[in-house]
N, C-alpha and C positions, 0 to 999 in steps of 0.2 A: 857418852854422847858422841854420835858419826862428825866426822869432820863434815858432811852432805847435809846434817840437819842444818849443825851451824851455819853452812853456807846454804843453805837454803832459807834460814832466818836472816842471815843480813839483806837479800837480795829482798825476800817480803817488807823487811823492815821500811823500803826505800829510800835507805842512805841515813836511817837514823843514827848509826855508829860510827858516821865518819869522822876523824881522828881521833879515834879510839885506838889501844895499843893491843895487842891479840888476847895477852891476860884477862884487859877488860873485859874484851870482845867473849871471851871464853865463859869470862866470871856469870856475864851476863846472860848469856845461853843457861847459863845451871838453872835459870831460875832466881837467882838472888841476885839481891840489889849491892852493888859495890858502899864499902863504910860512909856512910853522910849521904848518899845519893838515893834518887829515887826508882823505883823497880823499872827499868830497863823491858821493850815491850819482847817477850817469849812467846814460841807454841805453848800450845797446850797439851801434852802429854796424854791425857786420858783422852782425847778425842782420836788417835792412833794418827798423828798428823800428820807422818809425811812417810811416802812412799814412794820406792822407785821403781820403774817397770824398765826391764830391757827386754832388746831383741838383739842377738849378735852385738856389736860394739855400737850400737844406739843405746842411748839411754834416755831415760823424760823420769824429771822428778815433779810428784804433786808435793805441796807441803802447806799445811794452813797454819798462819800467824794468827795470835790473838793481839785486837786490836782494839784499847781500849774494852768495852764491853761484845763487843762483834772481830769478826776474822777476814782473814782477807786468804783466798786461796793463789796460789802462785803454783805457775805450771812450769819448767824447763824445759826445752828441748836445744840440745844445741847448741847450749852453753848458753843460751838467753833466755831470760826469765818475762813471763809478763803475767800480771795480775789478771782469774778469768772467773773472779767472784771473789763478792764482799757480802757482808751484813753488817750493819750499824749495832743490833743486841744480838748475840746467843751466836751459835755455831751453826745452824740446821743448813742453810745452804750451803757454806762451806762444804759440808760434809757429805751432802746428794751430791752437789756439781763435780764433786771429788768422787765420788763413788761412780756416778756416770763417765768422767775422761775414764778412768780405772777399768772399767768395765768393756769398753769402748776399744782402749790397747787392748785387751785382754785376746777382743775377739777380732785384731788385727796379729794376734801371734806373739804378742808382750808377756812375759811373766814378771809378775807384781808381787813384790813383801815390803 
């Protein structure tokens, strides 16, 4: 796992792992829930969730948190994050409004993986 997803999952998260210790913080990115505690909120891997587009030394990361039963997408640029779609169940906006910015850099000169 990128140190970029990670850091792209706490910033979605907003602030849910604060004072957390990096291990946690790390543990919890895997996917799995630290011994005795409850699952820690992750991406979702099969929905291909986070992506960065650069141009020269910009960069913009998409990255969709899963939240509860619904995601919340979180856009970068800049070094700040702000959330620019959610859905309460499933992924499906997440995953247009994500395909749209994506698309969007793409055809401002961005290459995206």
């Amino acid at each position: 796992m990128s140190f970029r997803i990670v850091l792209a999952v706490l910033i979605a998260s907003g602030g849910a792992w604060t004072g957390l210790g990096l291990s946690q913080i790390l543990w919890a990115a895997s996917g799995t829930a630290l011994p005795g505690q409850a699952q820690f909120p992750t991406t979702n891997t099969n929905a291909n969730d986070a992506t960065t587009c650069s141009s020269g030394s910009d960069e913009r990361i998409l990255a969709i948190a899963v939240t509860g039963d619904g995601c919340e997408l979180t856009y970068t640029k800049g070094g700040e994050s702000k959330s620019v779609a959610h859905q309460k169940e499933g992924l499906s906006v997440c995953e247009r409004v994500k395909e749209q910015i994506e698309k969007r850099l793409q055809a401002s000169g961005f290459k995206c993986k």
